[in-house]
N, C-alpha and C positions, 0 to 999 in steps of 0.2 A: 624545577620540579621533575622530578622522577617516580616511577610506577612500571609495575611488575605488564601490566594489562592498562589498555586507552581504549573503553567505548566510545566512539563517534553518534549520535542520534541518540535519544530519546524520548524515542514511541516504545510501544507497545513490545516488540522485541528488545530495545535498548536496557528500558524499565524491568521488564522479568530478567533479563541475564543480571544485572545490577542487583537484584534484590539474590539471586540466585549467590553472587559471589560475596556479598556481604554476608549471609548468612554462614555462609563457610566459612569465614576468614581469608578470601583470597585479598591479597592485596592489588585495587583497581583504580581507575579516574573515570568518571561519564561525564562525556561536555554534550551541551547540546539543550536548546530549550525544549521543554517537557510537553508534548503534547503539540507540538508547535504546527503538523502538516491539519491537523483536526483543527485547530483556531484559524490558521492562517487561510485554508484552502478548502474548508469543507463547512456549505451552509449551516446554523446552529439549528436550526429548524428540520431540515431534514432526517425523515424517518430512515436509519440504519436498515438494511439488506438483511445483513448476518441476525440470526436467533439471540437473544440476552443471552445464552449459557455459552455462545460460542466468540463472549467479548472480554472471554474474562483475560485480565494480565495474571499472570504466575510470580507470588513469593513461594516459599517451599513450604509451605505446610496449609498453600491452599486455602487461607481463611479470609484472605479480601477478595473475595470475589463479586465481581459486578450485583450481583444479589445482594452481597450484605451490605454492598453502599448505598443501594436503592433502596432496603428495608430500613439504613439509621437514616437516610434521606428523605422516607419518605415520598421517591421516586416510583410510580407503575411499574412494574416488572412482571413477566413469567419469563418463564426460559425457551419457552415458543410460544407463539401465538401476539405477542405485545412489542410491536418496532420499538425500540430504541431511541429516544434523540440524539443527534451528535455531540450537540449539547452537552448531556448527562455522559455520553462515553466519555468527553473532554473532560469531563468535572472530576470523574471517574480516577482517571489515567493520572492525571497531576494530584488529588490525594493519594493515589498509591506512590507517587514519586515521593512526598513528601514526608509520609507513614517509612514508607520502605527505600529507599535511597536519599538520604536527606542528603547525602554529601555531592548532589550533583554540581556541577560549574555550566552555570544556565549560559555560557556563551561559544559560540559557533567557532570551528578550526576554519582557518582560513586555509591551511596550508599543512600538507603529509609530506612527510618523504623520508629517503632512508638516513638512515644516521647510525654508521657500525656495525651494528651485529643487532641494532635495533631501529627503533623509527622517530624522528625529530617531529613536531607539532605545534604550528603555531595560534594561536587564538586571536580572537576580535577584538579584544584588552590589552594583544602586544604580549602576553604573557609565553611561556617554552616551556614545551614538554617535553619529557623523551621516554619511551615505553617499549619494554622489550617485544610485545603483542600487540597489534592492534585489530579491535574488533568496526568492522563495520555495520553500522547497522542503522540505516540511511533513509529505507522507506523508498518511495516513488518519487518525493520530489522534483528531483531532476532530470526524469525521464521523459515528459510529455512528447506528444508523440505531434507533429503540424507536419500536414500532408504538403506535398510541393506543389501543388498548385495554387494554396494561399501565402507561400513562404514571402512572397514580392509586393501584397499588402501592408499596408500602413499599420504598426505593431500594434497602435491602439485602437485600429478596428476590427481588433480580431480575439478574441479568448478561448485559452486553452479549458473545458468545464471546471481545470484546477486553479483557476486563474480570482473568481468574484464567489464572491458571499454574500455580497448585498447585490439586489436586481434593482433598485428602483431606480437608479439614475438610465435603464432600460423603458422605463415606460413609455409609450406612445410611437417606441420605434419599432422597427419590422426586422427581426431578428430572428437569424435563419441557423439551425440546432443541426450541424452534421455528426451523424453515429447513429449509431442501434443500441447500446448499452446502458447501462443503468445512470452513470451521467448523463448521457444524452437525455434520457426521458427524465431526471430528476432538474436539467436545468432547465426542459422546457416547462416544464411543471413549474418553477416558479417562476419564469419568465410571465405565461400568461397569467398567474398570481398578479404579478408586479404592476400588468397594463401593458404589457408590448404585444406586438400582433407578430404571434411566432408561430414555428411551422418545423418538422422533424425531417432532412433529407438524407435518405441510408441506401448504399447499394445493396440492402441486403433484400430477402422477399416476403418477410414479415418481421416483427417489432415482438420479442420474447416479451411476456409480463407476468409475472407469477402472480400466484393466484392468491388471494385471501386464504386464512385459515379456516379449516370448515371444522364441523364437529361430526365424529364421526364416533358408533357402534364401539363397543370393546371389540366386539368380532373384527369390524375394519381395522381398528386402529391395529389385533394383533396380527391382521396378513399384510398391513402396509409397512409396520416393522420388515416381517419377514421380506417383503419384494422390495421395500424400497427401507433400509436401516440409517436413521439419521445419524449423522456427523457433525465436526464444526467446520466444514464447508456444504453440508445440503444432505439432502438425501439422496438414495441411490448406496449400489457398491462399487463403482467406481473412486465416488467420494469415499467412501469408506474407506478403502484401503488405500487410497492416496493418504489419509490421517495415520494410517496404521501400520502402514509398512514402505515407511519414506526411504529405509535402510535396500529394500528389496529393490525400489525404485533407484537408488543411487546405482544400482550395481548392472542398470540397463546399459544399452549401446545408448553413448551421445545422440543421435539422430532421433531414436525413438522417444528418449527423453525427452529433449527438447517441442518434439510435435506434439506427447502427450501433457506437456506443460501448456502448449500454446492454443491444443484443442479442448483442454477440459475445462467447463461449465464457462462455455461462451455469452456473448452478450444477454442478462434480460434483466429487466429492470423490477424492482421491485413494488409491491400490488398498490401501495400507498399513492405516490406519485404518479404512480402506472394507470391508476384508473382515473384520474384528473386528465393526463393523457389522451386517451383512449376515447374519451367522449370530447374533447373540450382545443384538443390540438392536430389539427392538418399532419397528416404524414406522408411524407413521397415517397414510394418504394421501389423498389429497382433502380436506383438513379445513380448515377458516378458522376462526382465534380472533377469538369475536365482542364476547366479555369473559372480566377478568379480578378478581375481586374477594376480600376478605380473609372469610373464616369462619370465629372464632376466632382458632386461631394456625397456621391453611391455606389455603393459594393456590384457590381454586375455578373453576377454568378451563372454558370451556363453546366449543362449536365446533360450525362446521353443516357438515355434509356436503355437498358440492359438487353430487356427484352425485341426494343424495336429499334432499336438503333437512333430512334430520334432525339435533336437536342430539346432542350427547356431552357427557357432562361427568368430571370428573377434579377427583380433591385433590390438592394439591403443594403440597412442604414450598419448593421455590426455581425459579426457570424461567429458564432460559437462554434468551439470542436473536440466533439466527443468522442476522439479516436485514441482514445487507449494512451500506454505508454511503450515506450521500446529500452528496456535497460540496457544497458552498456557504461563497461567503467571508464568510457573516457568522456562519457559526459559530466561525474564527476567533477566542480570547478576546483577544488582544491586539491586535488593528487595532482604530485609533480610527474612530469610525463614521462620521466624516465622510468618510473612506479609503475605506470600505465601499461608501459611497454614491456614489462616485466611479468607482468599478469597474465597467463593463460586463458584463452579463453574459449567458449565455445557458443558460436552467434552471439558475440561480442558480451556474454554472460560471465562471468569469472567459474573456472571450471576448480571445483574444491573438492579435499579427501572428507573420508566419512566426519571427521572434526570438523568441520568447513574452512579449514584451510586452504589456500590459496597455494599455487607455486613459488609465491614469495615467500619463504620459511615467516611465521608471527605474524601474516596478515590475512585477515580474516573477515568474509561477508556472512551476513544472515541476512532474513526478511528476503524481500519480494528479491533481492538481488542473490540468492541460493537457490531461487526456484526450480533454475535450468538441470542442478545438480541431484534436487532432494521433491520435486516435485511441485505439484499443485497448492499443497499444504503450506508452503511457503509464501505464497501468495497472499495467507491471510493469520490475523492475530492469533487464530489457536493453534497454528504452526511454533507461536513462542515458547509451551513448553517444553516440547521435544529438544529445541535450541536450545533453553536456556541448561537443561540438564545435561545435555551430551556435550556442552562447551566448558559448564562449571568441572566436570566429569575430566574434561582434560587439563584445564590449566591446575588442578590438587594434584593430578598425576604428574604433570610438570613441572611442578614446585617440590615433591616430594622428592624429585629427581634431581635436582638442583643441587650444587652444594652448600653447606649451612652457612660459609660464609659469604654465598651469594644470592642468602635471601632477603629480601626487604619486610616488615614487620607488615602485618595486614594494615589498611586502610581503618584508620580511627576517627568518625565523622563529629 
């Protein structure tokens, strides 16, 4: 099998460029199961962060949007003020796949690499691609981020927050939640749900939690526009023109980029899970895990105090860890490494032109793995339409350039 264009993943950027280049007629392939890091790795129960308006996935004329699956569903919705289930995003994502990219090949590449003037692909099925483009668009998965001072524990008594979806095989043990972030507080949140006697340890020197939605005057609500204009990453201008002017941003020094990707809208968790939290769960602050070692058949965790230098120590039966992710393409398992090493990078980010290409001529990142290049906005689902426009936007232009007898007929699902 051959193809003009190969998307890899199948979330929320994979799904809108796909819907994006069907609608054109480009000719493409999407492998990848459909919604797979939401089912696999994120509680169903848990109330979403992001605002309903700011989950919507992009076909091109805008009409499935998270709203109108939740209005033929029968799902709660507003576009602020009413969390989300993961759930309903899940259920969401996979009928847009289905509505709008039926032609997807719901199974995983095992294996990238070059091949000619283009890229060879191999699948979970044994099955061979080959495609002159390939887009990445991969998500967090395999980024989780395990500090080194639990790296020397036993692998199964440790979780990364992207690791469990069900907590009850937790109960009655004492399970100890490292991070400040909105995983952290949402897994301890259902951890003490579940029955385990659990506890929040963060070097930071307080635990961010957003606030419920309030109701506010016409007058407020028009000067909290004005000071603080929502986006689909929050309020503020900050966010704002990180959604608005991700082109501006491209066009920053490296350095500065990268620090305002890694500084903007740091840990806080959201008010749902956060105020179960906040009354109901232990949190240590100031603390740094400086090891973590086995005693017996117990976790022995030891921690110094920021402020005072002193240690703490603590037993635990398992430790969870809510320390973020760190992207880089060579954690990738299925790029050949000579791919790897071919890639440009900047803090181990793939550094891309305004297309999101890559220094490999036809290979191509989006989602949280372009962030370094195009900003904060990438980081999340309403970064998809900009992608999916400005990538459909190039491969027409690339095809129109092509010659005619070296074009392939669009994708017929």
């Amino acid at each position: 099998m051959n193809t003009d264009i190969a998307i890899i993943g199948a979330g929320p950027y994979g799904l809108s460029l796909a819907a994006h280049l069907r609608e054109r007629g480009v000719n493409f392939r999407i492998f990848g199961r459909p919604m797979a890091f939401w089912r696999d790795h994120v509680p169903a129960a848990l109330r979403l962060k992001a605002e309903g308006f700011a989950l919507d996935l992009f076909d091109p004329a805008r009409k499935f949007t998270l709203a109108h699956f939740c209005r033929e569903r029968g799902y709660p919705y507003a576009p602020t003020g009413v969390p989300i289930p993961a759930e309903v995003f899940r259920e969401y994502g996979e009928t847009f796949q289905k509505t709008h990219v039926p032609q997807l090949k719901p199974f995983l590449v095992t294996r990238l690499s070059r091949a000619g003037e283009g890229f060879a692909l191999r699948l979970e099925n044994g099955e061979s691609v080959t495609a002159r483009n390939v887009v990445l668009a991969v998500g967090i998965e395999h980024f989780a981020y395990l500090p080194a001072a639990v790296r020397g524990l036993p692998r199964e008594r440790i979780s990364h927050t992207f690791d469990e979806t069900d907590f009850t095989r937790f109960a009655g043990k004492r399970v100890a939640v490292i991070g400040a972030g909105s995983s952290a507080v949402d897994t301890a949140c259902f951890l003490h749900d579940a029955g385990a006697e659990t506890f929040i340890c963060t070097r930071r020197p307080k635990i961010w939690i957003n606030n419920p939605p309030q109701k506010l005057s016409l007058l407020k609500r028009l000067v909290t526009r004005i000071k603080k204009p929502r986006s689909g990453l929050g309020t503020g201008w900050r966010s704002r023109m990180a959604c608005d002017l991700p082109d501006v941003f491209h066009m920053l020094p490296a350095r500065l980029r990268l620090r305002i990707t890694r500084g903007h809208l740091g840990p806080a968790a959201g008010w749902v899970t956060g105020q179960v939290v906040r009354e109901k769960v232990p949190i240590w602050l100031n603390v740094e895990l400086t090891s973590a070692a086995m005693h017996e058949d117990t976790i022995h965790l030891t921690f110094r105090d920021k402020q005072t230098g002193l240690t703490r120590t603590v037993d635990v039966d398992h430790v969870f860890l809510g320390t973020g992710v760190q992207v880089a393409v060579d954690k990738l398992p299925f790029i050949d490494p000579a791919l790897v090493r071919a890639v440009r990078t900047e803090d181990s980010m793939p550094a891309l032109s305004r297309h999101f290409e890559s220094s490999v001529p036809g290979l191509y990142f989006i989602g949280p793995m372009a962030a370094g290049s195009f900003g904060p906005l990438l980081r999340f689902a309403w970064g998809a339409r900009f992608t999916a426009r400005r990538l459909t936007a190039r491969f027409r232009r690339q095809r129109a350039f092509q010659p005619l007898a070296q074009q392939q007929p669009a994708f017929a699902p």
